[in-house]
Each structure stands twice: as C-alpha cells, then as structure tokens.
N, C-alpha and C positions, 0 to 999 in steps of 0.2 A: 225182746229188744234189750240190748245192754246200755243201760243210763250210766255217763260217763260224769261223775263229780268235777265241775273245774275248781280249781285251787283259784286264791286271790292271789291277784298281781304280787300281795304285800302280804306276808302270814305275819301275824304278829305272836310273839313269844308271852306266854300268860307273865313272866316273871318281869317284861315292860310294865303292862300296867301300871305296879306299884308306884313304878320310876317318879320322881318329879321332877318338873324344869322351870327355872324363872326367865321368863326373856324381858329384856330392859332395851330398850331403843326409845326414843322422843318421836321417831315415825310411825303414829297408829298404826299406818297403812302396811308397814314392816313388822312390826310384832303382831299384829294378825294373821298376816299371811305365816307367819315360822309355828306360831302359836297352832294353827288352824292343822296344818300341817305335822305339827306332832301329837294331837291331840287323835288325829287320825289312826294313825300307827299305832295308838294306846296307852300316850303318856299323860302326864298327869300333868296341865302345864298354867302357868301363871304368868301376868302381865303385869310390868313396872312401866313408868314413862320417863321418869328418872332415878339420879343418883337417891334421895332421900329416899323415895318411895320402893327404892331396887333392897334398900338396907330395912326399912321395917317389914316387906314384905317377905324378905331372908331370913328374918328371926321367925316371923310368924310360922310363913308354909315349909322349910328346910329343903330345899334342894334340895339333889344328887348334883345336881348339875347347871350353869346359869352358861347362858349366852346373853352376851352384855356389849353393847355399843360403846367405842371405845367417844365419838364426838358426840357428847350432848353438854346441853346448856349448865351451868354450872358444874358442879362435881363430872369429872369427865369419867370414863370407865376405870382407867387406870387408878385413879382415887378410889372408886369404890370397891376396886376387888381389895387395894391394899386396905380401908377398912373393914373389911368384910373379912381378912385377916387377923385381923387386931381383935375383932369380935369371938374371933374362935372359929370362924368356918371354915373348915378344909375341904371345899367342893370344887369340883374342876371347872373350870372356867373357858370358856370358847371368846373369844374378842370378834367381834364383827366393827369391819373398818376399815377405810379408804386411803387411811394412811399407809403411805410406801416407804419412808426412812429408814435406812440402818437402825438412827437413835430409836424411831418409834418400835421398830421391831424387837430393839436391846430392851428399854422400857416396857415393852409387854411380857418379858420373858424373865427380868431383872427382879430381886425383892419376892422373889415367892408369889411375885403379881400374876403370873399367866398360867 
C-alpha cells in the first residue's frame, strides 16, 4: 500500500520562525486573534495595548515588523510610529484602521510614518 504524506494547508518557511512582530491595538480581542494567527505560521509575536506600552515594548523585543492601530486612546498610531522613528527604528510598519481620508491616508504615508 502506498502511504500518501499530506502537506499542511500552511508550510511554514524555517527562516519565519526568527521573524518578530509587535501588534499594538487597545482591542484585546483584536490583537489576539492577529497575534494567535501569526504565531501559528511561526512568528515570533508580541502584544502592546497602547502607545506607551507599543514604544517600551519596541526597545525591549526589536521587531522586523509592527502592525499598529492607527485609533487608540492617547498616543494615536501615527504618533507612535513617528516616535519609534526618532528612537532609531527602521521597521516596517502596517497601520490597521478605519480611517478613510485622503489627509489620513497622506498622514500614514507622510514623514517616514508608514
């Protein structure tokens, strides 16, 4: 009888692993589920709830990569990528956000912010 190996829906690449990701959103219930979701596919990933906590937790674990909500309570996103700038980090940034505006779209994209 020939045993037929199935492959996973999702092959993950050994050189993911390393990867890390900060996800920053105020909605538990949202950084969980993206969190939970790339942890799967074998990234290496960390949760902020806001602005302050998005910036000490950037220094500590260093990205590759932040997926950051641009509406939270104080510091909005856009603040924090532009100081996470100023800090020295050059990591790419994803924006997650409900905003539709021209300005908001120029603003994400303006200042080395996006």
């Amino acid at each position: 009888m020939n045993a037929v190996k199935e492959k996973s829906a999702i092959e993950v690449d050994s050189a993911v692993v390393t990867q890390r990701i900060l996800v920053v959103d105020d909605e538990p219930n949202i950084s969980e589920l993206i969190a939970t979701s790339l942890r799967f596919v074998g990234f290496e990933v960390r949760t902020a709830s806001n602005g302050s906590e998005a910036l000490i937790t950037a220094e500590e674990f260093r990205p590759h990569a932040i997926i950051l909500d641009v509406m939270m309570p104080g510091q909005d996103g856009f603040e924090v990528c532009r100081q996470l700038r100023q800090d020295g980090h050059d990591v790419g940034v994803l924006f997650l956000t409900a905003k539709d505006t021209t300005e908001d779209k120029i603003e994400g994209l303006s200042n080395r912010v996006g």
